[in-house]
Structures are given as C-alpha cells and as structure tokens.
C-alpha positions as CSV (number, residue, x, y, z in Angstrom):
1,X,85.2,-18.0,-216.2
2,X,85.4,-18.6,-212.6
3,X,89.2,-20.1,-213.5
4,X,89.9,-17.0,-215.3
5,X,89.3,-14.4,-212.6
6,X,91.3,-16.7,-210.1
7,X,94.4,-17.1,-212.5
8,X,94.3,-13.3,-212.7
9,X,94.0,-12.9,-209.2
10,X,96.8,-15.1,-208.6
11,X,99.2,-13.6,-211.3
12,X,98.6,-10.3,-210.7
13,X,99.4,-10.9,-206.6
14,X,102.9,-12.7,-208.1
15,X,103.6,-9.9,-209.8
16,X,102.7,-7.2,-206.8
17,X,105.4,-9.7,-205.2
18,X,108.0,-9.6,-207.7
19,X,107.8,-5.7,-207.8
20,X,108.1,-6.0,-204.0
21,X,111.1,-8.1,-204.1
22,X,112.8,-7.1,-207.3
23,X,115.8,-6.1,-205.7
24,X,116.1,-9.2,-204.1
25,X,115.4,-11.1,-207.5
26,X,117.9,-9.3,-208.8
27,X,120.7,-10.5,-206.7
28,X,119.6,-14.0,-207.5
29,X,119.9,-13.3,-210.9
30,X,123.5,-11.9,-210.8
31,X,124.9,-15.0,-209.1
32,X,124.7,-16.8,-212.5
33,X,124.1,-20.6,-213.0
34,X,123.3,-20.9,-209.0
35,X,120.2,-18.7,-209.2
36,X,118.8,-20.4,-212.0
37,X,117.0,-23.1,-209.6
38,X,115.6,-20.6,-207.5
39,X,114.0,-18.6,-210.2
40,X,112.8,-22.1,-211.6
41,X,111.4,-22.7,-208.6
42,X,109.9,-19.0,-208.1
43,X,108.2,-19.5,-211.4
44,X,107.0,-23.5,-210.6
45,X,105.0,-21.6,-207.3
46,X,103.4,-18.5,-209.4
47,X,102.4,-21.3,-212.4
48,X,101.2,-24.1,-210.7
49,X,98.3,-23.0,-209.0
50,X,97.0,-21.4,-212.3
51,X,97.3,-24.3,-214.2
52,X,95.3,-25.8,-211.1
53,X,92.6,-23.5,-211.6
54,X,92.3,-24.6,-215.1
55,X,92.8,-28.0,-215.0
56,X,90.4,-28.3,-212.0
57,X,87.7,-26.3,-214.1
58,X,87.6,-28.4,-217.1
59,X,87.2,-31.7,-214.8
60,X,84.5,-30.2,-213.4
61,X,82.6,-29.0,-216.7
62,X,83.0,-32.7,-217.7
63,X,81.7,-34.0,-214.6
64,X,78.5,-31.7,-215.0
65,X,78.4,-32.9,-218.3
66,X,77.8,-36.1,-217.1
67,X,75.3,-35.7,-214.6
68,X,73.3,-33.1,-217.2
C-alpha cells in the first residue's frame, strides 16, 4: 500500500513536469529519430523509481514473512 501511494506520488510529480515542459518535449519530439533516446531516457527516470517502489515492497513482505 505504502508502494502504491509512492508510485502515485512519483507519477503524478512526472507528469506536473511534463505539463511544465511540454513545449520543450515537444521540440524533442519534432527532431525525429534524434529525439527518440531522450524521450527513452525521460521515460527510463519517471519508471524506474516506481518499479523500485514495488520491487523493494515485495522483498520486504517476504523478508517479514520470514521472520513471522
């Protein structure tokens, strides 16, 4: 639950951010193949802590588990 409330946290500041920036994103996207990378790598920084959050939470339910 815990995972949940920080994966929501986290997407909804990326998207606060995107709206901030979405002119900028959108000259990225109009340079074709070259921005490609960068959005890549825009999504890779938004995604990755998330799947942290989860993967972090189901280590620890096992390790509780285990000491239960």
């Amino acid at each position: 639950m815990v995972a949940t409330l920080f994966a929501l946290a986290w997407a909804g500041c990326g998207v606060a951010l995107a709206f901030l920036y979405l002119p900028d994103l959108q000259s990225v996207l109009k340079q074709g193949q070259a921005g490609i990378p960068a959005m890549i790598g825009l999504a890779g920084f938004v995604l990755a802590p998330i799947i942290f959050f989860y993967v972090h939470g189901l280590s620890d339910v096992g390790r509780r588990r285990r000491c239960a």
